[in-house]
N, C-alpha and C positions, 0 to 999 in steps of 0.2 A: 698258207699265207700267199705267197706267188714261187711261179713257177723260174726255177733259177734257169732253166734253158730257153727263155724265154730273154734275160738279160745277157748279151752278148757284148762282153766289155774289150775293147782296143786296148790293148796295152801298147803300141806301139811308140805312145807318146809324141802322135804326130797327129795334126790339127785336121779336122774334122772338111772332106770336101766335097764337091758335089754328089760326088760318087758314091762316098761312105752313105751320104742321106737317102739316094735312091736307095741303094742298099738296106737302108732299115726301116722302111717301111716296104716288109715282105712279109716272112713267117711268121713275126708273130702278132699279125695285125689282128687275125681271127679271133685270138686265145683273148685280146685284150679290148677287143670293142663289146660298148654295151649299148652304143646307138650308133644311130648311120653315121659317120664322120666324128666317133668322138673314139678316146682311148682312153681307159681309165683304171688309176692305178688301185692294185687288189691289196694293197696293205691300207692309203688310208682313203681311199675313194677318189682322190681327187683326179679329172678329168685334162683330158690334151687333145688336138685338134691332129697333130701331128704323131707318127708312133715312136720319131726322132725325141721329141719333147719327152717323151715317159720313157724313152731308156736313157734318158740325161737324170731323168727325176728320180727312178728307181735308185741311182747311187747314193742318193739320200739315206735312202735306208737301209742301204748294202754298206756302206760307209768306205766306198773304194773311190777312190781321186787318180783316175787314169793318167794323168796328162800334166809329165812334170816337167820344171822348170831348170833345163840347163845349166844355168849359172848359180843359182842358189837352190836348188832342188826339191822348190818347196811345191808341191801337188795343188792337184786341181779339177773338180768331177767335171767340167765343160773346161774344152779347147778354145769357147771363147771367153772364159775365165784368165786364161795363161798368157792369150792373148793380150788383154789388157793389163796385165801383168808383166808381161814384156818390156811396155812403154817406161817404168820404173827404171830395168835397165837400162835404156837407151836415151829414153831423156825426152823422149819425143812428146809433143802436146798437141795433139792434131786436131782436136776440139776449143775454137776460137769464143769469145763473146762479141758480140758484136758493138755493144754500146763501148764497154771499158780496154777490149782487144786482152782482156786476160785467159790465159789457156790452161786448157785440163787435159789430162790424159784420157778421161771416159766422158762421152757423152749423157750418163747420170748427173755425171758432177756438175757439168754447165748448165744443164736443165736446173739442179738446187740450185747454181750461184744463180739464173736469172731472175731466182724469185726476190731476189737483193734488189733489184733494179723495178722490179713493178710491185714489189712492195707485198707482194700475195705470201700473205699465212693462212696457206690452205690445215692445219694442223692445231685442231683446240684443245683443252683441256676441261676434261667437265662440271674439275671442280670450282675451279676460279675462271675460266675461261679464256686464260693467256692462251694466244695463240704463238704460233714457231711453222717458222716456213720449212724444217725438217722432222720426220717421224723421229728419228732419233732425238729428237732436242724434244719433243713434248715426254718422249720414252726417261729421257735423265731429267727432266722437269719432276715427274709423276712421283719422283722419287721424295722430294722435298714432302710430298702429300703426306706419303705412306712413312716416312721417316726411315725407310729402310736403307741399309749401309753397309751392301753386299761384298766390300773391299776391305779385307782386315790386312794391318801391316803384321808382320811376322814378330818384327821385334819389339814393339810396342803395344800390339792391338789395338791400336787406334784404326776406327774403322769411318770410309768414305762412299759414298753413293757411286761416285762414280771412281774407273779404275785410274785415268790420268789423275785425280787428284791423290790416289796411292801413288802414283810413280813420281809424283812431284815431290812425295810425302819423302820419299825414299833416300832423296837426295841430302833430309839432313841426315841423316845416320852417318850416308858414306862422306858427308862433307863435299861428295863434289858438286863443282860450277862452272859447268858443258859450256854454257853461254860468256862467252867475251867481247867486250865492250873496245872496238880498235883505236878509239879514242885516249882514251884513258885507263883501259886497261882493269877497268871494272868488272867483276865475274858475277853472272847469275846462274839461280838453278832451273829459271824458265826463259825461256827465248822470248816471252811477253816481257818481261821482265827490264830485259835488255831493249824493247823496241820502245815500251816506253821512257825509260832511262836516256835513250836518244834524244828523246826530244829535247833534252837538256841540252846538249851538245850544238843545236841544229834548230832550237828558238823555234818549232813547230807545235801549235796549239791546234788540232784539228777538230776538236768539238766546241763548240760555240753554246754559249743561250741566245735562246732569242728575244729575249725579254731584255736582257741589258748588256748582251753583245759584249757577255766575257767570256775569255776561252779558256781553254785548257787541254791539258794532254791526254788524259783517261776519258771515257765514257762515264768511268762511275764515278769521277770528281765532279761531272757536269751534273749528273745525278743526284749528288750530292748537294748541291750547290742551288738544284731548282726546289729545294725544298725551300730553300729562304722563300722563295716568292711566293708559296703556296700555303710556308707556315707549319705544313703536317710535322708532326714528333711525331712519331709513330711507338717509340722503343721507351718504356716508363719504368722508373726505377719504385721495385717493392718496396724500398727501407725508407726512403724519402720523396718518392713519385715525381721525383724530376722527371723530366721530358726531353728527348732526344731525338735527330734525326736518322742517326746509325747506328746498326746494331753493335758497332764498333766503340763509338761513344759511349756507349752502356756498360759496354766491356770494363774499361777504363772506369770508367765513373764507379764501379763500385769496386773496385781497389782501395777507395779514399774509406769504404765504411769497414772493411778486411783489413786495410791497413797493409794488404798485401802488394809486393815490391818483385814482381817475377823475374826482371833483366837487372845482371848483376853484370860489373864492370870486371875482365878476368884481369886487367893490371891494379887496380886500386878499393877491388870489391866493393864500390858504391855501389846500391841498386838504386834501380829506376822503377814506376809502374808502367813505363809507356816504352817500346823499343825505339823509339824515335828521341826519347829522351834519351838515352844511350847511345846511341848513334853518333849525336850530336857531342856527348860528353866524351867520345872515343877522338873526337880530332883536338881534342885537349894534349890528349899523348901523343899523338901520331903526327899533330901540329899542320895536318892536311886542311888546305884550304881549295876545295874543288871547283869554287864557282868564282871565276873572276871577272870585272868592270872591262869591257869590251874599251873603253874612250882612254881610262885611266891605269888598267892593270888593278888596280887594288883587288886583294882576291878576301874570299872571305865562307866560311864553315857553312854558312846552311846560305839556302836559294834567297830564302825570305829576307834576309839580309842584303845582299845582292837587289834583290828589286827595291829595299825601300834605297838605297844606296843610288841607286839609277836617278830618282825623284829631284837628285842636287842637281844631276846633268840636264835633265827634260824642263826643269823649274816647275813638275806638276804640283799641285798641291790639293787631292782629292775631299777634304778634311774640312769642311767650313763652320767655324760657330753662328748659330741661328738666331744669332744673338745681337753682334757688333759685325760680322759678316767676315771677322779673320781667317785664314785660312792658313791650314797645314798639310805637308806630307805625309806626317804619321801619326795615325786617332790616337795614340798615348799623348801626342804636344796638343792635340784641341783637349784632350779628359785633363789634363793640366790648369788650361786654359780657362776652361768653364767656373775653375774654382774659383775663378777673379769676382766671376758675375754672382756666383752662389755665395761669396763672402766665404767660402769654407775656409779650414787653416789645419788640413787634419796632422801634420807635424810639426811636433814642437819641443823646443829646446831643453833637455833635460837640466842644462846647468839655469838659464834663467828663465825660462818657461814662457819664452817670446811661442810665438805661432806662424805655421808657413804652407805656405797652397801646395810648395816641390818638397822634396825630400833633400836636393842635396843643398837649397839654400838652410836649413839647419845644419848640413854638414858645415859650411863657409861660417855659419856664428861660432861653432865650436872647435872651429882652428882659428878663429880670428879674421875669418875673411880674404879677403886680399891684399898683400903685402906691396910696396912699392922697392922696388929694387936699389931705386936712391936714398932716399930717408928711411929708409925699413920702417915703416907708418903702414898701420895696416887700416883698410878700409872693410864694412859690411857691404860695400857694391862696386861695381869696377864703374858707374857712373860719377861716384864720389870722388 
């Protein structure tokens, strides 16, 4: 195969210097040149300009990592492997960007982050042709192709493409949630998790559309959202071929033909199909109300809440009927509304079988309406 006197390995664990390099390009330059100025290695051919290069390369396949690491002792076949490695300890970033002023520890890394900035996805795929301005990112792309899901978890086998999605995976078993929220004290099991969860805190929507300059806090809710304008479902259900824009919605949607109820409440065992419907039904008990009215205090269980609550304070009123030109803050009081114009009355009174556009003006017939505090006389409208 090759000659082991011919790799002459430092253990001394001290970084490689001028010296050392003159030094190895001597004895066994002969044994390893196959042209004029080239050195090339005898196990799998591949060539070096230098004879320093090929006794760095040989430890490839000697599998010796000369050059360890002080403080955590972890090895390294190049001294300037250890090097950069170093910086981890010490904190240092000495690789600047010049546009954004953000820093790296290697100068790899800030050559990747500038392809952020001009935009170059040198890196295709040949089946679909997405391109990724990292090898690695076309390399766990490729994966989605081939379906393969090299990551099996130990205790479930549940297997993942990629291994961070095992490690995230991992987290429910053990229950823990590394990531806290200094706000309010909210714990997650990914630090995205938590960064987006900030936004709440801190009213930051950093992705926009540009079609109707609405924003939001996720990338993939933006994503989400530019399907409206484009119309695409993509995601079709077998049983009834509805049409959907995420494959998430699909999920969900066919719960309703399974009848299956996955998220079960552990104080009152209701299930849910949706975790968010759970979620929501957990601050029943727990009586948490996390998002509160900035002007008023009023606080209240979910966001959605909270914003249409905002619409009193702004007097917005985004809601217009097409019709008489009324407007409202929330499309349930214009879907009300409409019913005026349509003549509909789809509720109606079980005891005398009157008709009504709302639901709780049949409530008001069948308690009498409204009552007057003086002459206890009750009225069917608080106009009468």
């Amino acid at each position: 195969m090759f000659s082991s006197e011919c790799v002459r390995v430092d253990t001394s664990n001290q970084l490689d210097t001028a010296e050392d390099c003159k030094q190895s390009d001597t004895a066994c330059d002969d044994q390893m040149h196959v042209e004029s100025g080239k050195h090339s290695c005898e196990v799998c051919t591949k060539t070096f300009t230098r004879s320093n290069h090929l006794k760095s390369h040989m430890l490839i396949h000697t599998g010796e990592r000369p050059f360890s690491c002080k403080l955590c002792s972890k090895k390294f076949t190049r001294s300037s492997s250890l090097k950069s490695h170093m910086l981890i300890h010490t904190g240092e970033r000495p690789f600047s960007c010049k546009v954004c002023n953000k820093r790296f520890t290697r100068s790899s890394d800030l050559k990747s982050h500038m392809l952020i900035h001009t935009g170059e996805r040198p890196f295709s795929c040949k089946v679909c042709n997405k391109r990724f301005t990292l090898s690695s990112g076309l390399k766990s792309h490729m994966l989605i192709h081939t379906g393969e899901r090299p990551f099996s978890c130990k205790v479930c086998n549940k297997k993942f493409a990629w291994s961070c999605s095992l490690k995230s995976h991992m987290l429910i078993h053990t229950g823990e949630r590394p990531f806290s929220c200094k706000v309010c004290n909210t714990k997650f099991t990914q630090s995205c998790h938590l960064k987006h969860h900030m936004f709440i805190h801190n009213g930051e929507r950093p992705f926009s559309c540009k079609v109707c300059n609405q924003k939001f806090t996720r990338l993939s809710s933006l994503k989400s959202h530019m399907l409206i304008h484009t119309g695409e479902r993509s995601f079709s259900c077998k049983v009834c071929n509805q049409k959907f824009t995420r494959s998430c919605d699909l999920k969900c949607h066919m719960f309703m033909h399974t009848d299956e109820r996955p998220f079960s409440c552990k104080v009152c065992n209701q299930k849910f199909t949706w975790s968010s419907s759970l979620k929501r039904h957990m601050s029943i008990h727990t009586g948490e109300r996390p998002f509160s009215c900035k002007v008023c205090n009023q606080k209240f269980t979910r966001s959605s809440s909270l914003k249409r609550h905002m619409l009193i304070h702004t007097g917005e009123r985004f809601f217009s009927c097409n019709v008489c030109g009324k407007q409202f803050t929330v499309s349930s009081n214009l879907k009300d509304h409409m019913l005026i114009h349509a003549g509909e009355r789809p509720f109606s009174c079980k005891m005398c079988y009157r008709k009504f556009t709302q639901s709780h003006a049949n409530s008001q017939s069948l308690t009498g309406g409204f009552t007057c505090e003086i002459s206890d006389k009750t009225f069917t409208s608080l106009r009468q």
